[in-house]
Wavefront OBJ file of the C-alpha trace (Angstrom):
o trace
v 0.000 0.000 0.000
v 1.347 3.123 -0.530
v 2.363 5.690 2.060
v 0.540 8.680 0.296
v -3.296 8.220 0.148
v -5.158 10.600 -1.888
v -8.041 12.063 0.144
v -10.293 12.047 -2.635
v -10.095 8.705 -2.680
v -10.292 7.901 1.038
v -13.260 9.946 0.599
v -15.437 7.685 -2.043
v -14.401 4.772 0.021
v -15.179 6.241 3.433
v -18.865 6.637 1.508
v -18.907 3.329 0.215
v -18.019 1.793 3.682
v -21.117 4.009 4.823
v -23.098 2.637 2.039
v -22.361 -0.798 2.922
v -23.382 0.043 6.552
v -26.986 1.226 5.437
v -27.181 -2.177 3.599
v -26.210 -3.885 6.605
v -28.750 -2.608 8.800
v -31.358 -3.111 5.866
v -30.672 -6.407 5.587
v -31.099 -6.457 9.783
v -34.465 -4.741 9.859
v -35.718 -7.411 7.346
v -34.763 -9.989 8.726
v -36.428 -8.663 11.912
v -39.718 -8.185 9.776
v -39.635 -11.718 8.627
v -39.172 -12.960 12.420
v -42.392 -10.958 13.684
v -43.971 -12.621 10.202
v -46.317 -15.555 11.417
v -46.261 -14.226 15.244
v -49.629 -12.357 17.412
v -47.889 -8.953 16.717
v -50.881 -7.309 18.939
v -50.229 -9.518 21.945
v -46.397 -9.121 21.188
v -46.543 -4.982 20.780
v -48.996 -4.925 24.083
v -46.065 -7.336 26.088
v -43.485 -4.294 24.685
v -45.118 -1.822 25.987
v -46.016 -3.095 29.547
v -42.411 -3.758 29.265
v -41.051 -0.051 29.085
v -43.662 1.003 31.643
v -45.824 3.173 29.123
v -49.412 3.585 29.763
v -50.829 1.626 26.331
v -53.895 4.262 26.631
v -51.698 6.950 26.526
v -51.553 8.209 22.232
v -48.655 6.859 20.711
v -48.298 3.692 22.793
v -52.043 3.224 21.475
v -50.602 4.446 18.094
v -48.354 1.470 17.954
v -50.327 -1.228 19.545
v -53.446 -0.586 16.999
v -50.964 -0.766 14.232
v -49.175 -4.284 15.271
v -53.045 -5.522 15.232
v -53.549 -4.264 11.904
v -50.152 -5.606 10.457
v -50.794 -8.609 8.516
v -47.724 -11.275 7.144
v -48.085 -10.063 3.885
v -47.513 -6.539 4.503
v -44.467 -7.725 6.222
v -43.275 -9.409 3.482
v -43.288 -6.611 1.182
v -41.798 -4.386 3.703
v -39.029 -6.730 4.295
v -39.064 -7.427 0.249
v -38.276 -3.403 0.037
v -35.240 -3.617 2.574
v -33.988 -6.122 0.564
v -33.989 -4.613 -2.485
v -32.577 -1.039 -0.816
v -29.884 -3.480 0.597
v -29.243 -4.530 -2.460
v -28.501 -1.322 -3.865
v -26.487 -0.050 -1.347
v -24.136 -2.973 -1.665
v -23.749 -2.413 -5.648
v -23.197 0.886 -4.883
v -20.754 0.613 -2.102
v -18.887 -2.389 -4.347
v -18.988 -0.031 -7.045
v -17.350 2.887 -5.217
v -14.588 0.594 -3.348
v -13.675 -0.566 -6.919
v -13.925 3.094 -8.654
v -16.502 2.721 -11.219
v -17.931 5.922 -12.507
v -21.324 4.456 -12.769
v -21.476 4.270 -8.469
v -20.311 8.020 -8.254
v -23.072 8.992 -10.077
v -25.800 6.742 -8.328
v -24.159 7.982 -4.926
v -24.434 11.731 -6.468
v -27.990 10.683 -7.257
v -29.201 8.863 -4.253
v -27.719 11.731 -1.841
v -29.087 14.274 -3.639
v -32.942 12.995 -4.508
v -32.968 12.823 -0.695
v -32.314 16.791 0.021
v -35.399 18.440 -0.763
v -37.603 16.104 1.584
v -35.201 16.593 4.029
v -35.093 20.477 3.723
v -38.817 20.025 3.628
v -38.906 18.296 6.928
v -36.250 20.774 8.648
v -38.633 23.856 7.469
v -41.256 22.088 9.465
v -39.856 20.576 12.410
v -35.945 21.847 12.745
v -33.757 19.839 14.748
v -30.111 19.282 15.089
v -30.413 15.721 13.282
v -32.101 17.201 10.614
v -29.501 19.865 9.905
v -27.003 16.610 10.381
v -28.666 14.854 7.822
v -28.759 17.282 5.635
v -24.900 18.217 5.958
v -23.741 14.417 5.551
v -25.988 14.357 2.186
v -24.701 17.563 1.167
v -20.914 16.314 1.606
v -21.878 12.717 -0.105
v -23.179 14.434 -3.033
v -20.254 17.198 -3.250
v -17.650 14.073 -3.186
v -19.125 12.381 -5.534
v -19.846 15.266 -8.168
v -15.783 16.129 -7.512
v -14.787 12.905 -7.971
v -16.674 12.678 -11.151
v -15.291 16.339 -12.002
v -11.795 14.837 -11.712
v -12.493 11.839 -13.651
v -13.846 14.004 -16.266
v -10.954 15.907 -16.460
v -8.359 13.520 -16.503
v -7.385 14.510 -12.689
v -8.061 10.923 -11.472
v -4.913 9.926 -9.115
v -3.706 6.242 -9.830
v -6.011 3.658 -7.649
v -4.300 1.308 -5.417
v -4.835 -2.276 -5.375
l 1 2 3 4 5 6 7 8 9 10 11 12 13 14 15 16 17 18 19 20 21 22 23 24 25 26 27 28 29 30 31 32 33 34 35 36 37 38 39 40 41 42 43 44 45 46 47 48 49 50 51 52 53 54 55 56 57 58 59 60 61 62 63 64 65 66 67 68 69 70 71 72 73 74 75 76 77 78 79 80 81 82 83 84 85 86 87 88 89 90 91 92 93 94 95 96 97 98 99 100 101 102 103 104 105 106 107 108 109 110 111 112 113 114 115 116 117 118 119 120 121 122 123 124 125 126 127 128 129 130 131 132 133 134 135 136 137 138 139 140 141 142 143 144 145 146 147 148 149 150 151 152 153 154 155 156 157 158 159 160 161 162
């Protein structure tokens, strides 16, 4: 390995490692779906919240029990179908960056970005510190990604190492 790593390329990876992480914990919340699949998700949401001492007549402990009686297995499944599939994507993408293919700079540029405006949306309504966080870390996702394409474009590409 070479003593001199270019930043823009710790960069991409650093976002592909992060990319890989959000796959990871898709492919953990499905897999959680498909274990509440064929289970009494009413009895089972009830048993949580008796469990962290919340009143289930209080709003959004009723909230949450009324929708684990309304979830059915086959809602699950498609849930858990989704994750999959968003999984899925974020480990192409995350292979694609760790290997430097153009094509995963610009999904990355693309995924970040189509994100932004429902996330400004949501800060206009309800600011908070995470949602000025979230909004940052897609801002600086995007901006790597449209430089690193910039420098591929223009022939500024340091050598990749193995």
């Amino acid at each position: 390995m070479p003593l001199h790593v270019d930043r823009s390329s710790a960069a991409v990876r650093t976002v592909a490692a992060f990319e890989a992480f959000k796959g990871i914990v898709a492919v953990c919340a499905a897999s959680g779906l498909l274990a509440l699949a064929h289970r009494d998700l009413h009895s089972l949401a009830v048993r949580l919240v008796e469990h962290a001492h919340l009143n289930p007549a209080a709003k959004y402990p009723g909230i949450f029990i009324a929708a684990a009686e309304h979830a059915q297995s086959g809602h699950l499944w498609l849930i858990a179908l989704g994750a999959v599939a968003y999984a899925s994507l974020r480990f192409v993408e995350s292979y694609g960056l760790f290997t430097g293919a153009a094509w995963a700079e610009v999904l990355a540029a693309g995924s970040g970005a189509i994100y932004l405006p429902f996330e400004v949306l949501e800060l206009a309504r309800k600011p908070s510190w995470l949602g000025v966080g979230a909004i940052v870390v897609n801002l600086l996702v995007v901006a790597l990604m449209l430089r690193a394409l910039w420098r591929r474009r223009t022939g500024q590409r340091p050598p990749t190492s193995p």
